[in-house]
C-alpha positions as MATLAB code, in Angstrom:
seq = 'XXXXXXXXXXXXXXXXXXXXXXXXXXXXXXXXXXXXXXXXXXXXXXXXXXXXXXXXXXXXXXXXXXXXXXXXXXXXXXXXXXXXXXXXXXXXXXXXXXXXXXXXXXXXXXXXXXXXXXXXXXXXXXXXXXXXX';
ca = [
      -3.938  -17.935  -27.976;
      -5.047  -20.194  -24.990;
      -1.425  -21.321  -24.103;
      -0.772  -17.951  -22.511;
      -1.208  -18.045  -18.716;
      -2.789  -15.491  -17.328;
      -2.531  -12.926  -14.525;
      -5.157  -14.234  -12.296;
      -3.502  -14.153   -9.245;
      -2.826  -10.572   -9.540;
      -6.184   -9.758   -8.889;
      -5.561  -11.373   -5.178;
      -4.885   -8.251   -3.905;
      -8.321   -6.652   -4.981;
     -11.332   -9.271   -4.328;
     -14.229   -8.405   -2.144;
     -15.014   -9.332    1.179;
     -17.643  -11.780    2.391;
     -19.894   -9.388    4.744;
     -22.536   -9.447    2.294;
     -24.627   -6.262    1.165;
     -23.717   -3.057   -1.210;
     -25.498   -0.646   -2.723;
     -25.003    3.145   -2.413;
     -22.819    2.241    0.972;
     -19.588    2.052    0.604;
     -18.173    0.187    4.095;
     -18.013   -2.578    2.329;
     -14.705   -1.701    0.045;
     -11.584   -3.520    1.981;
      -9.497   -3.760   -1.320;
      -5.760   -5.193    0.177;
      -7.173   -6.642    3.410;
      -9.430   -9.707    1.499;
      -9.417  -13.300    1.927;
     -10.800  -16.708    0.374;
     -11.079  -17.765   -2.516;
     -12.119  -15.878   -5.684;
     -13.623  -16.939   -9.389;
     -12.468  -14.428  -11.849;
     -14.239  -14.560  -15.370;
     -13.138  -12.731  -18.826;
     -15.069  -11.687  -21.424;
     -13.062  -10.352  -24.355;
     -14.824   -7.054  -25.805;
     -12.174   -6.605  -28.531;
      -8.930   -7.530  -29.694;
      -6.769  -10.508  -31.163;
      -5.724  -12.537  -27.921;
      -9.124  -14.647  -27.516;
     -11.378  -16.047  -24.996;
      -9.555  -16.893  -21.565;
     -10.755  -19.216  -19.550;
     -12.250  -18.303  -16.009;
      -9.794  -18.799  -12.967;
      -9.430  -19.172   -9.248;
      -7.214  -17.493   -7.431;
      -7.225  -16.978   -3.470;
      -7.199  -13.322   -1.591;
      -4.046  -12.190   -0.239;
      -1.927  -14.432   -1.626;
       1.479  -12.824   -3.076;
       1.742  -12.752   -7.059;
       3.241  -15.513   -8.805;
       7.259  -15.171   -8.371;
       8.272  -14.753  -12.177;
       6.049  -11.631  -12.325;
       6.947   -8.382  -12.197;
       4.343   -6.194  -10.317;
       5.337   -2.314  -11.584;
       2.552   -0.845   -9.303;
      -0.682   -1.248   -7.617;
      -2.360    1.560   -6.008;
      -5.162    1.212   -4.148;
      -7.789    3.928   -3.997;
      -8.404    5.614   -0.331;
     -11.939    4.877    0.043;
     -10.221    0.959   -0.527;
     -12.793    0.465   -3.613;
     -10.498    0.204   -6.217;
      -6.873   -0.754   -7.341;
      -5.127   -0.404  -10.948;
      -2.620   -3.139  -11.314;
       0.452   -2.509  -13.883;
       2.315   -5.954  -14.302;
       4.454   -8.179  -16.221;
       4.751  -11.933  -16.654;
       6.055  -14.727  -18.721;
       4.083  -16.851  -20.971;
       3.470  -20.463  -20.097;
       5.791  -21.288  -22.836;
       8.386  -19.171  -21.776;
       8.234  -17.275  -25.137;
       7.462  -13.894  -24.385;
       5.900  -11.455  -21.894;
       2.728  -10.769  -21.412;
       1.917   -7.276  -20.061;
      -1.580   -6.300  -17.977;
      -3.056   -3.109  -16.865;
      -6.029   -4.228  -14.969;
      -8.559   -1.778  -12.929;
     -10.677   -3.240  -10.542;
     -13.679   -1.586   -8.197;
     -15.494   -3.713   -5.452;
     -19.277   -3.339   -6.128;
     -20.510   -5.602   -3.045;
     -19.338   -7.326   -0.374;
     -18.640  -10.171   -2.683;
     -17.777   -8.636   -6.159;
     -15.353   -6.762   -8.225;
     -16.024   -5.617  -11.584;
     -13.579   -4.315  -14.276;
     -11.384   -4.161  -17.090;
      -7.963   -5.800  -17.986;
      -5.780   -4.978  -20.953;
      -3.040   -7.383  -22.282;
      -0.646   -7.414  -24.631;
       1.391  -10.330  -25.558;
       4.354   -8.125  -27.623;
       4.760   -9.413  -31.321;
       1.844  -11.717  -30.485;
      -1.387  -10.475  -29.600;
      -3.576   -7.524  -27.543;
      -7.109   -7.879  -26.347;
      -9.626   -6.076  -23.856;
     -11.449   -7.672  -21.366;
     -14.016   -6.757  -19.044;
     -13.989   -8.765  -15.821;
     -15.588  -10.044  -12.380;
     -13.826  -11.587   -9.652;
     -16.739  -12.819   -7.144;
     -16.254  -14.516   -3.678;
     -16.781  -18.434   -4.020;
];
């Protein structure tokens, strides 16, 4: 199902920063105050959607106008966000609907899982990455 556009830029809002480091520390988390530009990559672990392809999208940018963000929350220590949203498909056909949790691991990194559902269509899992390019 490859003509379905996806929420990429919706993970804008949680990339990583580009101090370098990680481990154990946490200092580096500044989920909602990012910038540059960010790779995100999907790997589908189950469903009936397929493979998407890997995107760009750049930190702090607003989400595309014909979605619908329903919320984002970001976590207090600024590590994670959960993003509920809803957007058209590229073909204008039909909604497609993400819940999408992300955590910064580094300085550079996020790491998570998205869930969409195209209604009538498809629904597939994927874990994800979003790293600083």
């Amino acid at each position: 199902m490859k003509r379905f556009a996806v929420l990429a830029v919706l993970f804008c809002a949680c990339g990583g920063s580009d101090r370098g480091g990680g481990g154990g520390d946490k200092s580096f988390c500044s989920i909602g105050n990012l910038q540059g530009i960010w790779g995100i990559h999907y790997l589908e672990t189950n469903g009936t959607c397929g493979p998407l392809p890997d995107q760009r999208a750049g930190a702090g940018r607003p989400v595309p106008y014909n979605c619908t963000v329903h919320s984002a929350p970001i976590s207090a220590d600024r590590c994670s966000i959960e993003v509920d949203a809803s957007c058209p498909t590229i073909d204008g056909r039909g909604m497609q609907d993400w819940v999408i949790t992300m955590r910064q691991t580094s300085y550079t990194r996020l790491e998570g899982r998205g869930a969409l559902q195209i209604t009538g269509v498809c629904a597939s899992s994927y874990d994800m990455t979003m790293d600083k390019i």
